[in-house]
C-alpha positions in Angstrom: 0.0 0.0 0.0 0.9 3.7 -1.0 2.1 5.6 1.8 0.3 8.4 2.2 1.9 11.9 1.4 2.1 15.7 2.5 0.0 16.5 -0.8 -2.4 13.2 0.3 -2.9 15.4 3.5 -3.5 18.8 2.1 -5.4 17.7 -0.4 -8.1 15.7 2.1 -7.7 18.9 4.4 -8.5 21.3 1.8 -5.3 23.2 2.4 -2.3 23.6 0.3 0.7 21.9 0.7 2.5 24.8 2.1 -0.4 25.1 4.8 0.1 21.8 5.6 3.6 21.7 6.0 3.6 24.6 8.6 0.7 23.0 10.0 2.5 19.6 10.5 5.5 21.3 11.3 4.2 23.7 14.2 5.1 26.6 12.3 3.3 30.0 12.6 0.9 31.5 10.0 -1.4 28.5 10.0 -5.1 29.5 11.8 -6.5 26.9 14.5 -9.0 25.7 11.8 -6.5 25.0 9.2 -4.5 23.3 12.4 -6.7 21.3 13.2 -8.3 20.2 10.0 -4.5 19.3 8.7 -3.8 17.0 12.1 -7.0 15.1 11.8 -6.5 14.3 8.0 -3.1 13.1 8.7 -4.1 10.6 11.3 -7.1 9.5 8.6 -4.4 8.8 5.8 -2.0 7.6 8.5 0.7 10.6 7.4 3.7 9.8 10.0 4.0 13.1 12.1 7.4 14.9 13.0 8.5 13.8 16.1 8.2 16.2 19.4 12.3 16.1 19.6 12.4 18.3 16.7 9.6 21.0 18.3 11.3 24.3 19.5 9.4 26.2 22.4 9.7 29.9 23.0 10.3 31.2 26.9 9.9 34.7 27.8 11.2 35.5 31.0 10.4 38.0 33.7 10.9 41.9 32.6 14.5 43.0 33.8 12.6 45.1 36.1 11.2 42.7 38.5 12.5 41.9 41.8 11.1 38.2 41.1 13.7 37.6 37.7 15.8 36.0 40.9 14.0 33.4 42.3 10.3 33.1 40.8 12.1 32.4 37.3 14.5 30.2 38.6 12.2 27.8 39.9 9.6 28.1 37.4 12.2 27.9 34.7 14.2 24.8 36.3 11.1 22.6 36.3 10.3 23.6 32.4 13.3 23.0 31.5 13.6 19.5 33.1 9.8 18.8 31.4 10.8 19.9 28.0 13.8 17.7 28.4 11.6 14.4 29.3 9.4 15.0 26.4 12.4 16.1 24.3 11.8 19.7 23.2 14.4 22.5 22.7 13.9 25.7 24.7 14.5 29.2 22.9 15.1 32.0 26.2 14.3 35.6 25.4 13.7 38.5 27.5 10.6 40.1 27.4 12.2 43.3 26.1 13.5 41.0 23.0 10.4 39.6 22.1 10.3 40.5 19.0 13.5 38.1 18.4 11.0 35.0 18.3 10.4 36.0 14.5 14.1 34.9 13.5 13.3 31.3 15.2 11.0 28.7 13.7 9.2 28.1 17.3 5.8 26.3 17.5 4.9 27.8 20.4 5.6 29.7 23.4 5.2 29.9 27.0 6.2 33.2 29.0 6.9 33.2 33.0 6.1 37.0 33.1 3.7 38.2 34.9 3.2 41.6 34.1 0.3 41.5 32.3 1.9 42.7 29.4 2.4 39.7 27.2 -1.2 39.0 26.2 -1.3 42.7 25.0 1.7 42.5 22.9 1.2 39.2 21.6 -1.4 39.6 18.8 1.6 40.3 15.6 2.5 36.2 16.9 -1.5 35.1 17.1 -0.8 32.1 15.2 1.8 31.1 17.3 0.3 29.2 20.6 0.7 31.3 23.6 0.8 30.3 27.0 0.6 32.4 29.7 1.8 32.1 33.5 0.0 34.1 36.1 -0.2 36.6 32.9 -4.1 37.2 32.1 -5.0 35.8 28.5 -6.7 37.9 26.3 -8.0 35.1 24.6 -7.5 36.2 21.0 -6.6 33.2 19.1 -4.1 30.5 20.4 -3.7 32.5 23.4 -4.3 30.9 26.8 -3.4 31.3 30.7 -2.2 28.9 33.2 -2.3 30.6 37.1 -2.0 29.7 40.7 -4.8 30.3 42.1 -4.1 33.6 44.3 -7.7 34.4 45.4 -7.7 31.1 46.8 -4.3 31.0 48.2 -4.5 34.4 49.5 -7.4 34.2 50.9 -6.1 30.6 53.4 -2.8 32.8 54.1 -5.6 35.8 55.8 -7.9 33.3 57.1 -4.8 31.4 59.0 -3.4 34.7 60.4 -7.0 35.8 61.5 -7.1 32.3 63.4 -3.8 33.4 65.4 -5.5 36.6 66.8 -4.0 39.5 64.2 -6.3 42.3 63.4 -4.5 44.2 61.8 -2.6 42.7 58.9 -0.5 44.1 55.9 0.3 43.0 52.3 2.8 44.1 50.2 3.5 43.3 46.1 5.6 44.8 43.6 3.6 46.1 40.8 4.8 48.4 37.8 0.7 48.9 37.7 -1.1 51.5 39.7 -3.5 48.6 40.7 -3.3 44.9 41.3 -5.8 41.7 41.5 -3.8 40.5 44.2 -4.2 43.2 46.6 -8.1 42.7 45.7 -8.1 39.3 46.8 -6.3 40.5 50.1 -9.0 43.0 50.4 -11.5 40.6 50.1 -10.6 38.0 52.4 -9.6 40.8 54.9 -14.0 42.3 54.4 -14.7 38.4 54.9 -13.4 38.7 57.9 -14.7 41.8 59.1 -11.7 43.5 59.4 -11.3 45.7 55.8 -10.9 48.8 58.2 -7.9 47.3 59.5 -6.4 45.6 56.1 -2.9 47.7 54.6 -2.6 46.9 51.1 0.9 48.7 49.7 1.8 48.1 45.9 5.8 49.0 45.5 8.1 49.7 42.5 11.4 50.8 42.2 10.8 54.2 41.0 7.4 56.0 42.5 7.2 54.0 45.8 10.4 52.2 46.8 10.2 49.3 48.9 11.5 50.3 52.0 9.3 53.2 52.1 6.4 50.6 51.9 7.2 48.6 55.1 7.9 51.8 56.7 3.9 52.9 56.2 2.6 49.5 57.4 4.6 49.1 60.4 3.6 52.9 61.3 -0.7 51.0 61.1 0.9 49.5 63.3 0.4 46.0 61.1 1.0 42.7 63.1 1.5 40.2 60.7 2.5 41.3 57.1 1.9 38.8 53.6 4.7 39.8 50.9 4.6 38.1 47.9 7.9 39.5 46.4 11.6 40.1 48.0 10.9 38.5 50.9 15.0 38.3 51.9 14.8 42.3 51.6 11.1 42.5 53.6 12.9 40.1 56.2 16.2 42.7 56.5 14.0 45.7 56.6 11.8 44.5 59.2 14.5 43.4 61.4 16.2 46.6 60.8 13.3 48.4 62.4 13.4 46.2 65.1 10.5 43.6 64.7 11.3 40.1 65.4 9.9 37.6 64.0 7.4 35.9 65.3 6.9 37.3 68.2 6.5 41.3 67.2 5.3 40.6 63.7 4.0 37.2 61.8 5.6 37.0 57.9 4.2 34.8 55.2 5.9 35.2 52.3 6.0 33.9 48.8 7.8 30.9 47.8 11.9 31.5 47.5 14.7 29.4 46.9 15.7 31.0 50.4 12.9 30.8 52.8 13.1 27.6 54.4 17.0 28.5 54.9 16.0 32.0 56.5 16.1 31.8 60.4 13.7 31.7 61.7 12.7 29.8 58.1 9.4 31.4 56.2 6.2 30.7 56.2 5.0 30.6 52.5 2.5 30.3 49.7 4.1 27.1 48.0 3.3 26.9 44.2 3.3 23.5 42.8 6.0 24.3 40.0 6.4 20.7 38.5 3.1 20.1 37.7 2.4 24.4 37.0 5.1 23.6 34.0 3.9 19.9 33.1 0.3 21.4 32.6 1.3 24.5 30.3 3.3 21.6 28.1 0.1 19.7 27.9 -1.8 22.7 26.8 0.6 23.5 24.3 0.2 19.6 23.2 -3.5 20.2 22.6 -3.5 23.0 20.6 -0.6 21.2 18.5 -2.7 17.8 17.9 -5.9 19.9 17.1 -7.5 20.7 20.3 -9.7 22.9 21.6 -9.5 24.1 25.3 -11.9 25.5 26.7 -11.0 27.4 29.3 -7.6 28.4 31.1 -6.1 26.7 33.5 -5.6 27.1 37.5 -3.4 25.1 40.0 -4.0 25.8 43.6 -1.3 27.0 46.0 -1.1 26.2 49.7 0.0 27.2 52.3 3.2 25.5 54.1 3.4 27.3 57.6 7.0 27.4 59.1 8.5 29.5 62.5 7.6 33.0 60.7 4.8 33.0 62.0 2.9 33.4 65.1 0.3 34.2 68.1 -0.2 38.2 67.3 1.1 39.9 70.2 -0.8 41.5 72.9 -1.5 45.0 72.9 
């Protein structure tokens, strides 16, 4: 019997053969129909596929800006890189300043660990390219999709567990190069859950209008005590103890998850992320989209908390 050729293929997909070859290939310029329609006529005929070794994946990292290029890359980007490598695909690294550099590359897809919600909005001229972002909100134009942790959630356990130890009055600090962020939303809410939104210090920080230190100086003057800091938690830790506060017993930290915190003394509470499975999702979704899929809707792995010696009884006034 005939085997069954790349023209065999476009022809029964309605395509050309150029279509189909980028198609096949992962390449961009091919629409999600087209895609799909090209993947299901090659499995029909029995077309042998490329093999994933030969996929390239795009990663954007973390703006040069960001206090989290240190340690929330690192760990997100170890664990993709030891996925990729088990289901044998290269990995392309470019800044997000460099984007653009992804045209010169024949990737057949692309998953950014920025977080800055400025991915989705830039990533339109590449909409035929699948996109997927990480704790970046999807705009959901074509082939554009969003894995997150689930930070209402895990926000919301970090509150309710420090409410349960007796503090009242509780900050929260995130670096944002946006005036406003969801995250200090969710810490709103879960503080008016409890009652105690008259009492909740939410503090967005940057490195140029509102510099960090400047930020733990207004909550400690509420006076907060017990303080949830998503970002730079080694410098929150130096500043606090440079004012004074130990910790746990004049102020409870819960931080977000560092290479460092379990090595800090005493060692961090934390919002843990499951990375391994965060990185082995966005690969299947990427999978999908490559065999033809549709998905539905974005994707969301829950946090939890893993409570260490930062934290504590609050103090009595």
């Amino acid at each position: 019997m005939k085997k069954p050729t790349l023209q065999d293929v476009a022809v029964s997909a309605g395509v050309s053969i150029g279509t189909a070859s980028r198609a096949i290939n992962c390449k961009a310029r091919v629409s999600a129909e087209a895609r799909r329609a090209v993947r299901e006529a090659a499995e029909k005929l029995g077309y042998a596929l490329p093999r994933s070794r030969e996929r390239v994946i795009g990663v954007l990292t973390p703006t040069l800006e960001s206090p989290e290029l240190d340690h929330y890359f690192i760990l997100m980007f170890n664990e993709l890189r030891q996925a990729a490598r088990r289901r044998g695909y290269r990995l392309v690294v470019v800044a997000l300043e460099d984007f653009p550099v992804l045209n010169e590359w024949q990737v057949c897809g692309v998953i950014s660990l920025d977080f800055t919600d400025k991915v989705s909005r830039c990533f339109p001229q590449f909409r035929n390219i699948p996109l997927i972002c990480c704790n970046d909100r999807a705009n959901h134009l074509e082939n554009v999709y969003s894995i997150s942790s689930n930070a209402k959630k895990a926000i919301g356990e970090a509150v309710d567990y420090l409410v349960g130890l007796g503090h009242r009055r509780i900050g929260f600090l995130r670096w944002s190069p946006q005036p406003k962020s969801r995250y200090a939303d969710f810490f709103l809410e879960a503080m008016a859950r409890n009652g105690l939104h008259n009492s909740a210090g939410a503090m967005l920080w940057n490195n140029n209008d509102l510099p960090l230190h400047d930020t733990v100086a207004m909550l400690l003057a509420k006076p907060v005590t017990a303080l949830i800091a998503l970002d730079s938690a080694i410098q929150v830790d130096r500043l606090l103890k440079l004012a004074g506060k130990r910790l746990p017993e004049d102020i409870s930290l819960i931080a977000g998850d560092t290479l460092n915190a379990m090595h800090m003394y005493p060692r961090h509470t934390v919002i843990a992320i499951d990375y391994p499975r965060y990185m082995e999702t966005a690969l299947d979704m990427l999978e999908t989209v490559w065999r033809g899929g549709v998905l539905s809707q974005d994707a969301s792995i829950d946090s939890r908390l893993r409570i260490r010696e930062s934290t504590g009884p609050a103090p009595s006034d």
